[in-house]
C-alpha angles and dihedrals in degrees: 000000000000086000094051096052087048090052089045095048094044092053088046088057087046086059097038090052095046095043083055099041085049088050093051104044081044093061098036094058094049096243099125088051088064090056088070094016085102092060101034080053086054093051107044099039081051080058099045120111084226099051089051098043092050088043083052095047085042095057096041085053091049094053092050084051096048089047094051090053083056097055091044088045087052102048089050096053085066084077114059082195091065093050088120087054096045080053097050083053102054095047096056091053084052084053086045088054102044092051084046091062101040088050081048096050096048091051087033137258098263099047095057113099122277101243091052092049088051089049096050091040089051083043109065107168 
């Protein structure tokens, strides 16, 4: 009986001492960092000066665009005869917007500029 417990407790060391060797070479390889690197990436770009600027570029662009589909769409609804275009029109800015608030939600409602959050806000779908 007293073998037996010496031949249990050294395989339980073995273990202990591999589990701890794996975690070790693991860590030191970088290999359990990859595991989270995807959302550390997503975190820190979100944070970054550049990925702001360009979200904000992207959602002033977005609301130009959505403003020259309303003129075009306007432009169009003199006509009864281009009512499937007018449509077409005003179901691209819906997509715009749609696209606008998604890009808003991911940088945050609050650090978008002023003028865009007005617009969204005046836009509801």
């Amino acid at each position: 009986m007293e073998q037996e417990k010496k031949y249990v407790a050294g395989w339980f060391i073995w273990i202990v001492v591999l589990i701890a060797l794996a975690t070790v070479i693991f860590t030191v390889t970088g290999a359990g960092t990859a595991l989270f690197q995807k959302n550390v990436d997503t975190a820190v770009t979100r944070a970054s000066n550049q990925y702001k600027t360009s979200t904000e570029q992207n959602l002033l662009d977005g609301q130009n665009q959505w403003l020259a589909l309303d003129t075009k769409a306007a432009e169009y609804a003199r006509d009864p005869a281009n009512k499937e275009i007018v449509v077409g029109l005003r179901a691209q800015q819906k997509a715009l917007l749609v696209r606008m608030r998604s890009e808003a939600r991911r940088v945050g409602y609050k650090n978008i500029p002023e003028d865009v959050r007005n617009f969204l806000d005046a836009h509801p779908n």
